[in-house]
C-alpha positions as a Markdown table, in Angstrom:
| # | Residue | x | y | z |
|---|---|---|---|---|
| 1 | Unk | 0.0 | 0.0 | 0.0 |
| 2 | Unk | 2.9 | 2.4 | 0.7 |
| 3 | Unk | 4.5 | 2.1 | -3.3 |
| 4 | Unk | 0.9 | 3.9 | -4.0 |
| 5 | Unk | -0.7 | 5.8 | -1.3 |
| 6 | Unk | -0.2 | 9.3 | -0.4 |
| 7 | Unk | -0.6 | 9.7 | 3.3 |
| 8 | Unk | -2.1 | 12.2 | 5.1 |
| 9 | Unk | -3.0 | 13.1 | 9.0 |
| 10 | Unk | -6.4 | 15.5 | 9.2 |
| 11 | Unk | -5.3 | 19.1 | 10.2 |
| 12 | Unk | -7.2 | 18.7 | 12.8 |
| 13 | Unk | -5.3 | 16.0 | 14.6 |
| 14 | Unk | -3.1 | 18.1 | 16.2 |
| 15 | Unk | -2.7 | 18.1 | 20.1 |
| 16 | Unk | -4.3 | 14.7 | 20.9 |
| 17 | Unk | -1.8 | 12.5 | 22.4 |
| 18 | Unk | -0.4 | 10.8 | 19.2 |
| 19 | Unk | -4.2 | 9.2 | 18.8 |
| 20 | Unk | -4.1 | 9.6 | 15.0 |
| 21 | Unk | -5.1 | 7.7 | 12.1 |
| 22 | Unk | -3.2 | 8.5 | 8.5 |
| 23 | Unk | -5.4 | 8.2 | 5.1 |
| 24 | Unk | -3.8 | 6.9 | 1.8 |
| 25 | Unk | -5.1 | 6.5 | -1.3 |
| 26 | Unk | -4.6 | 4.2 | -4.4 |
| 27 | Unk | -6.7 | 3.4 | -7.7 |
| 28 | Unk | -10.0 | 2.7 | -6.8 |
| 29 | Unk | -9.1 | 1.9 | -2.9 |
| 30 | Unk | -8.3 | 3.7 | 0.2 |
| 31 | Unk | -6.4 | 2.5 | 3.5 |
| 32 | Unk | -6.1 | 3.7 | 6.7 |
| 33 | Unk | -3.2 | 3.2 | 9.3 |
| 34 | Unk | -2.5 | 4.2 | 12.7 |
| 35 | Unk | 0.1 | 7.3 | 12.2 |
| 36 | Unk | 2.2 | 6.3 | 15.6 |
| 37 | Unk | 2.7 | 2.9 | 13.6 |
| 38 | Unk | 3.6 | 3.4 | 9.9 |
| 39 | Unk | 4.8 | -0.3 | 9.3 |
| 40 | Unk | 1.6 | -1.8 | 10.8 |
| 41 | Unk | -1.7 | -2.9 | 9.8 |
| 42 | Unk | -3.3 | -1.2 | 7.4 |
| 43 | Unk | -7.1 | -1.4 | 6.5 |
| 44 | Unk | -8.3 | -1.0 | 2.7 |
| 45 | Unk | -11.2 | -0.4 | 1.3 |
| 46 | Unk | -12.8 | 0.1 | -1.8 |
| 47 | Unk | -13.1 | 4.2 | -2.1 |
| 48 | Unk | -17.3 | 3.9 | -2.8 |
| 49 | Unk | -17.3 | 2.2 | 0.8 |
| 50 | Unk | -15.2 | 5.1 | 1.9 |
| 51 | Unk | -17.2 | 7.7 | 0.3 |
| 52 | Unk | -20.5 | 6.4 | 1.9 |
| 53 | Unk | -18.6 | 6.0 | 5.4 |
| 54 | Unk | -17.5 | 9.8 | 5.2 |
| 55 | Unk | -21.3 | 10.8 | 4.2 |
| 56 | Unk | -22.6 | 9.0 | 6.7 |
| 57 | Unk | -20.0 | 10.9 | 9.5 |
| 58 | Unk | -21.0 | 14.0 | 8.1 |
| 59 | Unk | -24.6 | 13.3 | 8.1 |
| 60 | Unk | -24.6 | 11.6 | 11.7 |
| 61 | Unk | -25.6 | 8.8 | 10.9 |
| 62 | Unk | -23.5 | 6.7 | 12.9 |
């Protein structure tokens, strides 16, 4: 996942104890990583699932 994602920490991560997650995207997929453990697991999903989690965050539907 690293040879083709570009990571990135939220601006808005800043000042909370290291309790970060990093986002990363590819063709068609998008993982997520804890950012205090770059070489660890990484979770992937297909960027349509991503997209419908976001809306879902933003639309409180959680």
């Amino acid at each position: 996942m690293d040879a083709i994602a570009r990571w990135r920490t939220s601006s808005r991560s800043n000042g909370q104890g290291g309790m970060c997650v990093e986002v990363g995207g590819g063709p068609g997929i998008v993982g997520v990583r804890d950012s205090k453990d770059r070489d660890g697991a990484v979770l992937v999903f297909p960027r349509r699932q991503w997209v419908a989690f976001l809306s879902g965050l933003r639309d409180r539907r959680w």
